[in-house]
C-alpha positions as CSV (number, residue, x, y, z in Angstrom):
1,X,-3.8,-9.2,-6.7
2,X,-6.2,-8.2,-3.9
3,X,-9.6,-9.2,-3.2
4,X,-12.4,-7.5,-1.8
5,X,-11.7,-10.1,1.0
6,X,-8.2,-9.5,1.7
7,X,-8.3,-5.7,1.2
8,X,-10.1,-5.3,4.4
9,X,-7.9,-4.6,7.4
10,X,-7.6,-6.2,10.0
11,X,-10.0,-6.3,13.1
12,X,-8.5,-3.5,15.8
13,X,-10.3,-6.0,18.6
14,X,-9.8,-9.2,19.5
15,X,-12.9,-11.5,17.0
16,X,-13.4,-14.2,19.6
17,X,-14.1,-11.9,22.5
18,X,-17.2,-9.8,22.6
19,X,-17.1,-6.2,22.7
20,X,-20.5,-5.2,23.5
21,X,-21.6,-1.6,24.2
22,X,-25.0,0.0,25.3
23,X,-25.7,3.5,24.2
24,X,-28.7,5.5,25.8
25,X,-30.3,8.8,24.8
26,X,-33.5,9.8,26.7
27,X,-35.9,12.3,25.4
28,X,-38.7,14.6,26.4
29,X,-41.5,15.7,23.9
30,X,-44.1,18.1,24.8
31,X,-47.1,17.3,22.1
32,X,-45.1,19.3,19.6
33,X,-43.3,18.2,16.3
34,X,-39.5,19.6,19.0
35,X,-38.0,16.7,21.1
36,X,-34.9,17.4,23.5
37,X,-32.6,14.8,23.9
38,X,-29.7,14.1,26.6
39,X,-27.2,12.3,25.1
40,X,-24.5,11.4,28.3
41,X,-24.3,16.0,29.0
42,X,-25.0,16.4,25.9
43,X,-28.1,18.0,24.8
44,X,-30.1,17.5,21.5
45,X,-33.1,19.3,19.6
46,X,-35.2,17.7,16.9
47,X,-38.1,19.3,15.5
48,X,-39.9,19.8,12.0
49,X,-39.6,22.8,10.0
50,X,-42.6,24.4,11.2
51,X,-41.2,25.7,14.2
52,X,-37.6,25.1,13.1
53,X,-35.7,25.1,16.3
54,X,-33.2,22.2,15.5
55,X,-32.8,19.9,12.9
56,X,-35.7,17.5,11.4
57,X,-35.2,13.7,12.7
58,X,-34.4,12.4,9.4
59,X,-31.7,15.6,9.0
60,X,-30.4,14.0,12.3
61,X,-29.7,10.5,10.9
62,X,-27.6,12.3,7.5
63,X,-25.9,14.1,10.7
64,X,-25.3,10.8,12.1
65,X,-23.7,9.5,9.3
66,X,-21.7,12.0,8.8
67,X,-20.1,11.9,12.0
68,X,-19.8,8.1,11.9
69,X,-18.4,8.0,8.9
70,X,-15.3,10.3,10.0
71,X,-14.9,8.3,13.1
72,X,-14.6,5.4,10.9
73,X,-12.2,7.3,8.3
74,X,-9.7,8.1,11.1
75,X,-9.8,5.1,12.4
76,X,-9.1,3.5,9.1
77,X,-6.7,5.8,8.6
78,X,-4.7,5.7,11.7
79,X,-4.6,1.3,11.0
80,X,-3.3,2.3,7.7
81,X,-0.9,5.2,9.0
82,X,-2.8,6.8,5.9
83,X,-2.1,10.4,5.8
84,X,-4.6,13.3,5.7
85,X,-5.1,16.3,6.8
86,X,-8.7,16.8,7.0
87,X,-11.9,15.6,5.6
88,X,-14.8,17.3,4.4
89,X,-18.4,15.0,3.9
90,X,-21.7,16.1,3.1
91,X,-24.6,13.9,2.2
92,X,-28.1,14.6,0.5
93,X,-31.0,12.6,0.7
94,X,-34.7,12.1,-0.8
95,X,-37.9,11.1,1.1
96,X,-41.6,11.6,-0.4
97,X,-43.1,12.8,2.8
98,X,-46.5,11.1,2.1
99,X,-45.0,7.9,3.4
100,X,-44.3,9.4,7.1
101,X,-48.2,11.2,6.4
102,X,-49.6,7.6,6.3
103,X,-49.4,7.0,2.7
104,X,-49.5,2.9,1.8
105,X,-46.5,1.3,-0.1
106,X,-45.0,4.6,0.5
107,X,-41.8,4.2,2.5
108,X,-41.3,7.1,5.8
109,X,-37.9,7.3,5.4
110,X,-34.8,7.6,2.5
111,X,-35.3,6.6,-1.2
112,X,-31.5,7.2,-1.2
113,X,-28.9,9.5,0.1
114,X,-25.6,10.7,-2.1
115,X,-22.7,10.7,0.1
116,X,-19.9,13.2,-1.0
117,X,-16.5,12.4,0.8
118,X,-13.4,14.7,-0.3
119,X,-10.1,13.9,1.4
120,X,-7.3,16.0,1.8
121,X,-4.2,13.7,1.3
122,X,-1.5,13.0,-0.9
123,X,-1.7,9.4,-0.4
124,X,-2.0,7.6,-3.7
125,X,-5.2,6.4,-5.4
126,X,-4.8,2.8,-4.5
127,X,-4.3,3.6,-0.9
128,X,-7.2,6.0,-0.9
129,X,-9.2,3.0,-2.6
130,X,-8.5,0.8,-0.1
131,X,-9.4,3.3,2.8
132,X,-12.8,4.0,1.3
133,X,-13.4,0.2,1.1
134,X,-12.4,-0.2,4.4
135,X,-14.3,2.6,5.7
136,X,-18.1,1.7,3.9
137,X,-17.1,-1.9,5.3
138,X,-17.3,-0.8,8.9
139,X,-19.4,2.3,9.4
140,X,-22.2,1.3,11.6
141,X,-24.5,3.9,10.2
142,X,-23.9,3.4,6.0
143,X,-24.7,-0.5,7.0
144,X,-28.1,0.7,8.9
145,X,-29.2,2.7,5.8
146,X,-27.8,-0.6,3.5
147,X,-29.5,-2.8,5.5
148,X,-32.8,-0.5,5.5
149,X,-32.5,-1.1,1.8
150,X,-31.9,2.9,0.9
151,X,-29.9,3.3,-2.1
152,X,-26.3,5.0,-1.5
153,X,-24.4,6.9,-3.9
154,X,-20.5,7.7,-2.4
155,X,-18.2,9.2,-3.8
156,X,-14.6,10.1,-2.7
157,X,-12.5,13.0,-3.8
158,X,-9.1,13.1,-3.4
159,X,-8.1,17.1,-2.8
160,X,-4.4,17.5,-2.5
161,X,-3.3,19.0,1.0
């Protein structure tokens, strides 16, 4: 019988040797709720919903884990040689806006987020099990919001391919 333990795969890099990396956005705000970000030639707009010419910070962080969490799935996956065919995530989350308004003992960002993860495989359950484990174990950005103590509901849906 497997353990929480010895379900997790192994690591893909070698655990006595570090592996540190150094990302680096820059950004340029001009006394306005809109930020532009370069990202390596990559460029990013933030802004509020006032002026609603990009997506609000905290919509930027959901994005974030969206896209972190199907990096991690695929590379799960590809450890596993689990099969799939695509992967479809969204993610919803509550914030009481008084806290970022200065409000005390109110927190500025997530109460929680719900996390909806539907898989197109037709691995069994087991396997799928075992590659969400994996997958919540390792994504950098589920362990931020964890860590920041905001509640996470995830779900995974297996949709036949």
């Amino acid at each position: 019988m497997s353990t929480p333990e010895t379900d997790l795969l192994p690591p893909s890099v070698d655990p006595n040797k570090s592996a540190l990396g150094i990302r680096r956005v820059v950004a340029r705000n001009e006394a306005s709720t809109r930020s532009v970000m370069m990202v390596r030639d990559h460029i990013l707009v933030s802004d509020e919903k006032g002026t609603n010419t990009g997506p609000t910070p905290l919509e930027m962080c959901l994005s974030s884990l969206l896209g972190c969490e199907g990096v991690i799935i695929n590379r799960c996956a590809e450890a596993m040689r689990f099969e799939y065919t695509g992967v479809d995530i969204e993610a919803d989350g509550e914030v009481d806006q008084r806290g970022s308004r200065g409000v005390q003992g109110v927190r500025p960002y997530f109460n929680w987020v719900r996390v909806k993860i539907r898989i197109h495989t037709n691995e069994p359950q087991d396997r799928l099990d075992r590659l969400a484990r994996n997958v919540e174990y390792r994504c950098p950005v589920m362990n931020l919001f964890r860590s920041a103590d905001v509640k996470l509901d995830v779900t995974w849906e297996k949709v036949p391919s």
